[in-house]
N, C-alpha and C positions, 0 to 999 in steps of 0.2 A: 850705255845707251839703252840698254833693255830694261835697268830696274825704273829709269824713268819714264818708257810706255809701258810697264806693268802698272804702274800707280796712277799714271794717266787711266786708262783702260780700269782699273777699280774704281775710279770718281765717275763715272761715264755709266758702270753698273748701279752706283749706289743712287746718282742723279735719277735716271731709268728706275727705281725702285719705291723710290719717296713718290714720286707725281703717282700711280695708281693708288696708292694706300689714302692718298692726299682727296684723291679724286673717291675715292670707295668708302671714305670716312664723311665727304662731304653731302654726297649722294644719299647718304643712309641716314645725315642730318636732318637733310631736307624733308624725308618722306616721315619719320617719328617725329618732324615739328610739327607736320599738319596733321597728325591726331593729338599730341600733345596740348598745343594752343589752340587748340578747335576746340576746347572741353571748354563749356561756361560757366556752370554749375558743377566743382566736383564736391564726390561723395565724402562726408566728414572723417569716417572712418579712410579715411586713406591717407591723411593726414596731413602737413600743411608743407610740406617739399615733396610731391609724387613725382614731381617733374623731373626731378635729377636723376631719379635710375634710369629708366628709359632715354634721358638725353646724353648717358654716358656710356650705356652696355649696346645702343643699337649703333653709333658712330663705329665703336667697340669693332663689330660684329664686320663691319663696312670698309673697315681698315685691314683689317684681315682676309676678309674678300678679295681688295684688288695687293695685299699680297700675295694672296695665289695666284692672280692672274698674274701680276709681275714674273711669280716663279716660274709659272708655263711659256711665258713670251721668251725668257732667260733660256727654257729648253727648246722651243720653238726654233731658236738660234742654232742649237745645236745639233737639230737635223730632226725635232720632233713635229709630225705633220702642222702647221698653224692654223689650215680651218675646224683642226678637231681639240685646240689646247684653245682657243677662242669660244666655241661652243662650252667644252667643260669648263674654260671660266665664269660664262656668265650662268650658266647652272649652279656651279657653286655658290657664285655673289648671290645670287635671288634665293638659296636657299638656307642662307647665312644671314640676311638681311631679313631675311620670316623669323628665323629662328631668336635674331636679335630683338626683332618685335616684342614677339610673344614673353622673352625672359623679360624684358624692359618692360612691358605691360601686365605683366603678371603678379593679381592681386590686385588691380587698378582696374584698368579698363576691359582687361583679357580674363573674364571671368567666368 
């Protein structure tokens, strides 16, 4: 009876783990689309696919954001304060989601 709520109970974390990444990958979409397809004229020298770094390293950057915040909610659980693993998540994501910017636009638009 036990190893079948342990694998219950492991599907239940792994569920809980995907939706942030899901959600922190899409969010990070959204915001490198609207400088990405915003450009109307780009520069020749950047060459004729600029779009795909930036539409792959900031999603990147946004999926690993909300798995830290996954991992802090997982400790959150286990008796770590939650309005202080909630603030240091979204300080990470915001500072993960710059970071994915600038590497995704660097050379292109971040110059």
């Amino acid at each position: 009876m036990t190893e079948q709520n342990k694998s219950q109970n492991q599907s239940i974390y792994r569920a809980s783990f995907v939706k942030p990444v899901v959600v922190g990958a899409g969010i990070a979409l959204l915001v490198i689309s609207f400088f990405v397809f915003g450009v109307d004229n780009p520069h020749p020298e950047w060459g004729k696919f600029w779009q795909v770094r930036p539409l792959i390293i900031t999603p990147l950057a946004g999926a690993i954001g909300g798995a830290f915040y996954s991992f802090l909610d997982y400790q959150s659980s286990r008796g770590f304060n939650r309005t202080v693993a909630i603030l240091l998540s979204i300080v990470v994501y915001l500072i993960g989601l710059w970071l994915g910017i600038v590497l995704g636009l660097a050379g292109t638009m971040w110059d």
